[in-house]
C-alpha positions in Angstrom: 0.0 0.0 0.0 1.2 3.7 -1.0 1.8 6.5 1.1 -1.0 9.1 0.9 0.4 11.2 -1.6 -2.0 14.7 -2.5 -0.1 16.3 -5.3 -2.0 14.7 -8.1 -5.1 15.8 -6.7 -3.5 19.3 -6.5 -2.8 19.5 -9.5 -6.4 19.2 -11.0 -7.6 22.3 -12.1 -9.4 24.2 -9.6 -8.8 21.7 -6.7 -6.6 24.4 -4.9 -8.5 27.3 -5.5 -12.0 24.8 -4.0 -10.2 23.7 -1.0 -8.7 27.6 -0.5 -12.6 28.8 -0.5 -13.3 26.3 2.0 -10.5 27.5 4.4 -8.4 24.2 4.2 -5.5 25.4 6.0 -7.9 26.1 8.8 -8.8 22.3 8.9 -12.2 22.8 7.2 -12.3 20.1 4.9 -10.6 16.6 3.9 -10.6 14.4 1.2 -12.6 11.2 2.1 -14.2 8.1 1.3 -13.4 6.4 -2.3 -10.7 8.9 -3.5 -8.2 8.1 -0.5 -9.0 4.2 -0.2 -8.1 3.9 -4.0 -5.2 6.4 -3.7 -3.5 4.4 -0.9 -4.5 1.2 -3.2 -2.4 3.1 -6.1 -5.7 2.7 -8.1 -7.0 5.6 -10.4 -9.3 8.0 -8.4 -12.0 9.2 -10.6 -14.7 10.6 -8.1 -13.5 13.5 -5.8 -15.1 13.6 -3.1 -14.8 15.7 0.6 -16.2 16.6 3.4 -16.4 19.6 5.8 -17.0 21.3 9.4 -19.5 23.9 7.4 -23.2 23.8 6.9 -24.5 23.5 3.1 -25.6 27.7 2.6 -21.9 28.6 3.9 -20.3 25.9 1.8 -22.5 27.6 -0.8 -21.3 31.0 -0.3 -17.6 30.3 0.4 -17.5 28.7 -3.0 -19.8 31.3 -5.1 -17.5 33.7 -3.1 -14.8 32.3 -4.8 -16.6 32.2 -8.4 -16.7 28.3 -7.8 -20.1 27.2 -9.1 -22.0 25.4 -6.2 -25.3 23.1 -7.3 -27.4 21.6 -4.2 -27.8 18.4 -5.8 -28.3 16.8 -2.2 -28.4 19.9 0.0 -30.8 17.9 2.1 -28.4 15.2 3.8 -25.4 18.5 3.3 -23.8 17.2 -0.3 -23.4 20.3 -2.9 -22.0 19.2 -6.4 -18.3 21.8 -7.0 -17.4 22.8 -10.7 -14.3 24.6 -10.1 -12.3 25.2 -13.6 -14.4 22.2 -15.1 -13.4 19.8 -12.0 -16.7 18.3 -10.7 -16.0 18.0 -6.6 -18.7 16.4 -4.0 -18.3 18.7 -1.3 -20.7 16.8 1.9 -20.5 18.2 5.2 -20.1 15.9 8.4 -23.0 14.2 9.7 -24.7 11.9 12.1 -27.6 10.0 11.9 -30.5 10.7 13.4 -33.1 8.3 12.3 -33.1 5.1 9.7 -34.9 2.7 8.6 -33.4 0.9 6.1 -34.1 2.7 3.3 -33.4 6.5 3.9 -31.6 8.2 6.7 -32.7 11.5 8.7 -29.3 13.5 9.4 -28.1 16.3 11.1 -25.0 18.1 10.8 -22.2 17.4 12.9 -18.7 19.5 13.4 -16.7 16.3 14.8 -15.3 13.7 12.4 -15.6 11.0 14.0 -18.8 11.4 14.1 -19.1 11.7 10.2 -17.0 8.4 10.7 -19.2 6.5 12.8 -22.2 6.4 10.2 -20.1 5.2 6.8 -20.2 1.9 5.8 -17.1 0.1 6.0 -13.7 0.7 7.7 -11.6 0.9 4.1 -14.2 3.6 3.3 -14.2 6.1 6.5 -10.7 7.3 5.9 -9.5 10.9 5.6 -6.6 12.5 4.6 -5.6 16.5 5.1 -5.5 17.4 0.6 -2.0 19.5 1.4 -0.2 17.3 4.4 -1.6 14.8 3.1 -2.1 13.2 6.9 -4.1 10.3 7.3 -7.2 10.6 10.0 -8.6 6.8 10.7 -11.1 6.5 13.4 -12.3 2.8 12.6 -9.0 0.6 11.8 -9.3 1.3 8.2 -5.9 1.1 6.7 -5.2 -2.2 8.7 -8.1 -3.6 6.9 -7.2 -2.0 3.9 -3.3 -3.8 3.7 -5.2 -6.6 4.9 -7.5 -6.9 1.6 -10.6 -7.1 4.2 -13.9 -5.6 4.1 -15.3 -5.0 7.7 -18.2 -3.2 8.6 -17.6 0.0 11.6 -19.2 -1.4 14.8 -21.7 -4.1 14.7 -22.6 -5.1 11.3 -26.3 -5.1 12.1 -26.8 -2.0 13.1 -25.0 -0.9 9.7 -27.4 -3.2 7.8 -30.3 -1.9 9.6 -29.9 2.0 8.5 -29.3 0.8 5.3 -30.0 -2.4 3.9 -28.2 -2.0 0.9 -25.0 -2.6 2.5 -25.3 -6.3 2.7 -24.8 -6.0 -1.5 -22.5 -3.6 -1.3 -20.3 -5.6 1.3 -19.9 -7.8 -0.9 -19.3 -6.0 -3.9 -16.7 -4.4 -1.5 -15.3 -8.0 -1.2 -15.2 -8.6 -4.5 -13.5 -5.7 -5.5 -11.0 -5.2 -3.0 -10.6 -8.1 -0.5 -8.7 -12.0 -0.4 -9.8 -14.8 1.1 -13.0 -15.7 2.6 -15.2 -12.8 4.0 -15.2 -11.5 7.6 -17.1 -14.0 9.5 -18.9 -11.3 11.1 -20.2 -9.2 8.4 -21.1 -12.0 6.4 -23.4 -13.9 9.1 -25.1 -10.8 9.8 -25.5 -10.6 6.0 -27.2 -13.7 5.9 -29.1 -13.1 9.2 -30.8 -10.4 7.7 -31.1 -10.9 3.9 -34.8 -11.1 3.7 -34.3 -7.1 4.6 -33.6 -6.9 0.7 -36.9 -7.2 -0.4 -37.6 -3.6 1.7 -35.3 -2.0 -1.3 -36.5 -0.6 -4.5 -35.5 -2.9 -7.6 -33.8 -0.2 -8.6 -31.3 0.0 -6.4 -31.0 -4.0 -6.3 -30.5 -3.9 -9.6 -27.8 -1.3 -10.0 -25.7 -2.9 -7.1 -26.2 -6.6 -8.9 -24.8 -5.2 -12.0 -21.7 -3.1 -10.3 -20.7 -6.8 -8.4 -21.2 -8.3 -12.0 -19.2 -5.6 -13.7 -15.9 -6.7 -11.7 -13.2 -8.5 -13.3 -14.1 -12.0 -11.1 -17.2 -12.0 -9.0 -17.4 -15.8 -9.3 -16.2 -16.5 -5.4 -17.7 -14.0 -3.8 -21.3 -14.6 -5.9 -20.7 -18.6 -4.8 -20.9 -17.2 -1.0 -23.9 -15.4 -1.5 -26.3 -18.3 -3.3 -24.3 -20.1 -0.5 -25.6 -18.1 2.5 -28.9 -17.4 0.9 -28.6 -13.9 0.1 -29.9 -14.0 -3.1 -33.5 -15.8 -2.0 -35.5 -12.9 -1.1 -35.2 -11.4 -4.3 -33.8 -13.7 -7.0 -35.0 -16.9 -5.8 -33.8 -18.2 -9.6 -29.9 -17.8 -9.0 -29.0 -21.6 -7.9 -25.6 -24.0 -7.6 -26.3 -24.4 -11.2 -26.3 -20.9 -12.2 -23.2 -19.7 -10.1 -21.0 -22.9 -12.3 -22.4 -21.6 -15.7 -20.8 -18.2 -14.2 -17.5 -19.9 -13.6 -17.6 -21.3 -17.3 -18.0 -17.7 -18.6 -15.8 -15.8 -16.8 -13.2 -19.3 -18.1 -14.9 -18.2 -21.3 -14.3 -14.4 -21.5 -10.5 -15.1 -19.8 -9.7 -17.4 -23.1 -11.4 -15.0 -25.9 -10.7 -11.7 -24.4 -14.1 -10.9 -23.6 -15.0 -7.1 -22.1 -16.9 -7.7 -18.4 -20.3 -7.5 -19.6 -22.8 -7.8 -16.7 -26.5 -8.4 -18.2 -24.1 -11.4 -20.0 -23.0 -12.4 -16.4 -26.5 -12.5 -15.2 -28.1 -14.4 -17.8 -25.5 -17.0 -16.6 -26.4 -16.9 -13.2 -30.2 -17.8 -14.5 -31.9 -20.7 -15.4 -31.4 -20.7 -19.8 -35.2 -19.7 -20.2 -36.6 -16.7 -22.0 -39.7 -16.0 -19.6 -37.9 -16.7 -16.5 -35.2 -13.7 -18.0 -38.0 -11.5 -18.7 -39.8 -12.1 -15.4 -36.3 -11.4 -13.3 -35.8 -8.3 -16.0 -39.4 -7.0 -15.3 -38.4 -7.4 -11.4 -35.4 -5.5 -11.5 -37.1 -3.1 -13.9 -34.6 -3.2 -16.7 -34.6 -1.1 -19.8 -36.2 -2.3 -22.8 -32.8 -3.1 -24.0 -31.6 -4.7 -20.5 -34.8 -6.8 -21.2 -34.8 -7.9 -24.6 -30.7 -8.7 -24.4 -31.6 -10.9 -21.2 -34.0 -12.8 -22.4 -32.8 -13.2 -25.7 -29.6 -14.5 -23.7 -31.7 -17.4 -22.3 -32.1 -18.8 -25.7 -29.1 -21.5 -26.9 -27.0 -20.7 -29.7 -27.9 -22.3 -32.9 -27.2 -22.2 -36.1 -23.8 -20.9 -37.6 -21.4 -17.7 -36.1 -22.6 -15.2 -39.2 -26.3 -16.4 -39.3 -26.5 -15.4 -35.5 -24.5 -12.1 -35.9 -27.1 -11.5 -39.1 -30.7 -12.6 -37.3 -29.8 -11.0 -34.0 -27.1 -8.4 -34.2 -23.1 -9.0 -32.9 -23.8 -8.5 -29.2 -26.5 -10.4 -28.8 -25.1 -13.3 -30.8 -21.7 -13.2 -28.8 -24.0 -13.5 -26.0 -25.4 -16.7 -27.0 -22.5 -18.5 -28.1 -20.4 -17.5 -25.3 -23.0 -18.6 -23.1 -23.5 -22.3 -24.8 -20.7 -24.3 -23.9 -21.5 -27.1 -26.3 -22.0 -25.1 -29.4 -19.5 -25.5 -32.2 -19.0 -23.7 -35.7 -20.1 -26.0 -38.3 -16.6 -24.1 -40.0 -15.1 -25.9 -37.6 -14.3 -22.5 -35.3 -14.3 -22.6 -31.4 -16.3 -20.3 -29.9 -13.7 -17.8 -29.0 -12.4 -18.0 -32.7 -16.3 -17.1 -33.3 -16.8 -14.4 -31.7 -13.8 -12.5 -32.8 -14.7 -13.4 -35.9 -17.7 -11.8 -35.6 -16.5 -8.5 -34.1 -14.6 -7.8 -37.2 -17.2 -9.4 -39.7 -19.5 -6.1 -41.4 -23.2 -8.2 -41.5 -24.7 -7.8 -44.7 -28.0 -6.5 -45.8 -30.2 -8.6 -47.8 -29.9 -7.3 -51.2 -33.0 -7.3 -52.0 -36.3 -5.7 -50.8 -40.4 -6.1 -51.4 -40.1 -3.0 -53.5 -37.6 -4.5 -55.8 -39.8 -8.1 -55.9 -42.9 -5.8 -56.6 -40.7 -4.1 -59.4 -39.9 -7.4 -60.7 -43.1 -8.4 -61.2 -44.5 -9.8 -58.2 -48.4 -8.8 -57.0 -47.8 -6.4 -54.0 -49.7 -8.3 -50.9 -48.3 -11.0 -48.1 -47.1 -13.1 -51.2 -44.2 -10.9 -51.1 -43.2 -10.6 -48.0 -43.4 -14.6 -47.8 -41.3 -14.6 -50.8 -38.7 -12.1 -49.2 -38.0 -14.6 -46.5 -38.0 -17.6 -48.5 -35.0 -15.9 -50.3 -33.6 -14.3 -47.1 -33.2 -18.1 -45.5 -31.9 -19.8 -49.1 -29.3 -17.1 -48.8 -28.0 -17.1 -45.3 -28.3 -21.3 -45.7 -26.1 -20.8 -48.8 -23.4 -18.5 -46.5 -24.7 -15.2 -47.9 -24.3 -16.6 -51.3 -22.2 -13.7 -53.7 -24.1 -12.0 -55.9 -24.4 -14.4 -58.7 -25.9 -17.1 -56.7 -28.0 -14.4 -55.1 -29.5 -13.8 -58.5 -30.0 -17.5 -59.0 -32.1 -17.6 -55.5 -34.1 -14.4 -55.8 -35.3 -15.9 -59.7 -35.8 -19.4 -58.5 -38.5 -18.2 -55.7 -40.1 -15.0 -57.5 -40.8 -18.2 -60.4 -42.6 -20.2 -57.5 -44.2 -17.0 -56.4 -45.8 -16.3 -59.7 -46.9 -20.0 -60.0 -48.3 -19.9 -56.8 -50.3 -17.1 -57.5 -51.2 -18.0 -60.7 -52.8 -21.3 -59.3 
């Protein structure tokens, strides 16, 4: 683990002049949370976030004082959103919880740290560090559990849960992320204690945290825990033992071919290989339309060759489905991850015809045509997207049964 180093966040535009307005040398604000776990991690810090002894309408007019633009995107629970020279800052003054219940938190504003430290999540995530000495301020044992790769929760883990019941996902998207070995024994049984808590949060917010743990480069241990220790019952009942091996297979999968992390491919895996049970869990989670359809047409397994799935269902969706049947095989001869590249740098064709051009041709407009544009669509792909000669061959061939049919 690094020494907590500030200079790099000094020296992004604005910083200096945001942490000047907010009287930093007077010990008014600290960099906290995400940006000083990753730092000390050597990990790239994207989010900036801090906190601060002052009340949301001074932060407001230190920083408009300093012709720093200040927007109250959470002004309620103290966070204002920074833009200072085009660097976008979370400025959130210290607080303490006053009432939870699992969902949503009723704060008030607090001048002593530790107190801001008491109501954060985990210890790895309750550290602070002074942005110009660059001094580390750790009320909970962070750092130890941060050289230790552990994910603890501060205080007893089910009075954490209980102000917010999110946190049994995010512990273990914590785990997954940053932590070795087997979770901490305590966190994880409360975890389990209270997992049917889950079905108290919004789908929404289930579904955003799924996807985030699903997103990371190997969720398959830490997603084996939780269908382990039953954490995924109360809301996705349909992740079993069977679903958590075809996860292991794709992440084996995506290691070989050089797959990107793809998460609604991930979850597919982790659910039985049936169209309405993908819609059901997509409707549940309320998923996009895209989310949706991509899930459920997921479920379905591959068949047929590598460029007639590319052409009937689009790249993605077809790199889905072979990567996700481990017992398809190219009738070329291909493997799977030969398949998929392949079709990543294949351009799918358009069928060179249309009903206009059969209508020009000669045929009757009406649902002859249309029946006559898919006969010659399936001759086509079946032939491997025949060239253009062949094509010809195939498009006379069926408008001649066409006119015979209707001529009957």
């Amino acid at each position: 683990m690094t020494a907590f180093d500030p200079k790099p966040f000094l020296a992004r535009p604005g910083v200096t002049e945001l942490l000047d307005a907010l009287h930093v040398d007077k010990g008014g604000v600290r960099l906290v949370g995400g940006a000083v776990r990753d730092h000390l991690l050597g990990a790239p810090v994207s989010d900036l976030d801090v906190a601060t002894i002052y009340e949301p309408p001074r932060v407001i007019g230190y920083l408009e004082g300093a012709g720093i633009k200040a927007v109250p995107t959470g002004i309620d629970h103290g966070t204002i959103t920074a833009v200072s020279q085009g660097t976008v800052v979370e400025v959130t003054t210290l607080r303490a919880d006053v009432d939870t219940d699992g969902r949503r938190a009723t704060v008030a504003f607090t001048t002593e740290w530790h107190q801001d430290a008491n109501r954060r999540d985990f210890t790895i995530n309750a550290l602070y560090a002074d942005p110009k000495t660059g001094e580390i301020f750790d009320y909970h044992d962070g750092l130890a559990d941060l050289e230790a790769r552990r994910i603890r929760f501060i205080g007893d883990p089910r009075a954490r849960i209980a102000e917010d019941h999110l946190r049994i996902l995010r512990f273990f998207r914590f785990h997954a992320r940053f932590a070795e070995g087997a979770p901490d024994a305590d966190g994880l049984a409360a975890c389990a204690d209270m997992a049917n808590t889950l079905k108290s949060l919004s789908r929404e917010r289930i579904a955003d945290e799924l996807l985030k743990l699903l997103a990371l480069p190997d969720p398959h241990a830490t997603v084996e825990v939780m269908q382990a220790n039953g954490i995924f019952e109360p809301v996705l009942p349909e992740i079993s033992a069977a679903g958590v091996e075809r996860l292991k297979q794709l992440l084996v999968f995506e290691q070989a071919s050089g797959r990107k992390f793809r998460p609604i491919r991930r979850l597919a895996a982790l659910l039985p290989r049936d169209p309405d049970v993908a819609r059901d869990v997509a409707s549940r989670l309320k998923f996009s339309k895209e989310q949706r359809d991509r899930l459920s047409s997921a479920a379905v397994p591959a068949e047929g060759s590598a460029r007639e799935l590319a052409y009937r269902l689009g790249p993605l969706f077809a790199i889905d489905r072979i990567a996700l049947t481990p017992w398809w095989e190219s009738a070329s001869g291909k493997s799977r991850e030969d398949a998929v590249r392949y079709i990543e740098r294949w351009d799918v064709p358009r069928l060179p015809v249309k009903g206009g051009d059969l209508i020009k041709m000669g045929l009757a407009a009406g649902p002859m045509v249309a029946r006559t544009l898919r006969a010659i669509e399936n001759e086509w792909i079946d032939n491997d997207f025949a060239d253009d000669a062949t094509f010809d061959a195939i498009v006379e061939r069926h408008l001649a049964c066409a006119r015979s049919d209707s001529d009957a």
